[in-house]
N, C-alpha and C positions, 0 to 999 in steps of 0.2 A: 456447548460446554463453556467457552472460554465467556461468552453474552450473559449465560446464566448467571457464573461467577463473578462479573460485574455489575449483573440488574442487581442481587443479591448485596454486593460491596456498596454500589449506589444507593440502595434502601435504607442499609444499615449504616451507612455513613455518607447524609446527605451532601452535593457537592458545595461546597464556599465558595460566593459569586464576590469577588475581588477584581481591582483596576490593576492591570498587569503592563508596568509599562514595557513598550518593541524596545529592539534590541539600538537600534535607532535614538532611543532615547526623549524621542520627541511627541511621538503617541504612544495613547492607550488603551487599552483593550478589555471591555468587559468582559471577565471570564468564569465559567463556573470550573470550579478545579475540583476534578475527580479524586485525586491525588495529594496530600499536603500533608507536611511534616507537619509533627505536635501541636504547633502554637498556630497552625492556618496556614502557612505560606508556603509558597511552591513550593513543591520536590525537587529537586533537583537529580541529579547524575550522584551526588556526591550524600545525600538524603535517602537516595534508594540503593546504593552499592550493599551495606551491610545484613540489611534486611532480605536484599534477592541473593547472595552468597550463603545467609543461611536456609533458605528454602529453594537456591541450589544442590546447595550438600544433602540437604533432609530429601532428597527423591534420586540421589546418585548421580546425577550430571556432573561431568569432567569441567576442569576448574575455567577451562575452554573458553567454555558457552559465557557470554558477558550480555550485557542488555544491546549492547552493540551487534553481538552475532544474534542475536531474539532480529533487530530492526532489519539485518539483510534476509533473514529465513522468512521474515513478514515479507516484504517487496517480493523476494523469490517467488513465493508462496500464490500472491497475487497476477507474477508474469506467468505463472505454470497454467494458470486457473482461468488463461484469456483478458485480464481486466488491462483496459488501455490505460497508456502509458500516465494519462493527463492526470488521470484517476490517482496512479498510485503518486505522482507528484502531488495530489493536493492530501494524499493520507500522509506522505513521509514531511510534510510542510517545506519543502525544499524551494528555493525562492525560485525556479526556472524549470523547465521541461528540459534543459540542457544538461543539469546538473543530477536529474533522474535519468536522463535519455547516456551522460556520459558513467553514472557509475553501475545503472544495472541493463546498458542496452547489449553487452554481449552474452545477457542472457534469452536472448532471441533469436537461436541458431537456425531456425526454421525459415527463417525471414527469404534468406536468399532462396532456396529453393520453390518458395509459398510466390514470390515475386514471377520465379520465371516460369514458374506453369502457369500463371495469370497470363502474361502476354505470349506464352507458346500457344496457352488456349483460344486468346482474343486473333492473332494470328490465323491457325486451322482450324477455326468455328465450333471448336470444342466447349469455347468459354459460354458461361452463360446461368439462368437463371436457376438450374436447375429442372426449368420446365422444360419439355420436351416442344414445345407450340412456341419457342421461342426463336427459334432459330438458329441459337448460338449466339444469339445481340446482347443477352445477357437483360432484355427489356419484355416481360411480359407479354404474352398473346394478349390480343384482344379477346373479352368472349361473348 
């Protein structure tokens, strides 16, 4: 749904491939920009407010929802759905695995429990490959 909507946007409004300089200052970056205000150049935060508040209100969504709560239900969305952490640090472009790991790691309640049945099971031979010809090593039979 959300792909189509963009093949569709990207067809009809090819991207403009622009030198975008880092935040740095110092380099730059060849970019194609899916997204650009009228005259070509980024969007910004401040470029897409107007536009996404009224195609907020035109589908009933509370004044709430901001592009900000859209980027945490993204991330969410992806910790629910299995995709490792590395991943979603490079979709949310966050400069560190720390800075993903520190704002959306206590959405991984599972963890402690997923942890200690791993070494309860490597412990009582439980753990393992799923195969039954493995012993509980967690290493494949020979066949």
């Amino acid at each position: 749904m959300v792909a189509d909507a963009l093949r569709a946007h990207r067809e009809a409004f090819p991207p403009v491939a622009q030198d975008v300089p880092d935040v740095d200052g110092k380099r730059v970056h060849r970019v194609e920009l899916v997204f650009t205000r009228n005259n070509g150049t980024p969007a910004n935060a401040d470029s897409l407010r107007q536009p996404f508040t009224r195609a907020r209100k035109a589908v009933g969504l509370p004044s709430s929802v901001c592009f900000h709560v859209l980027r945490h239900t993204y991330a969410s969305l992806l910790i629910q759905a299995g995709t490792h952490l590395t991943v979603i640090r490079d979709r949310m472009g966050h400069s560190s695995i720390k800075v993903t790991a520190d704002t959306y790691g206590h959405l991984y309640p599972t963890e402690d429990d997923r942890t200690r049945s791993a070494i309860d099971g490597a412990f009582s031979g439980d753990a393992g490959t799923g195969d039954p010809g493995d012993g509980g090593t967690g290493v494949p039979a020979k066949r």
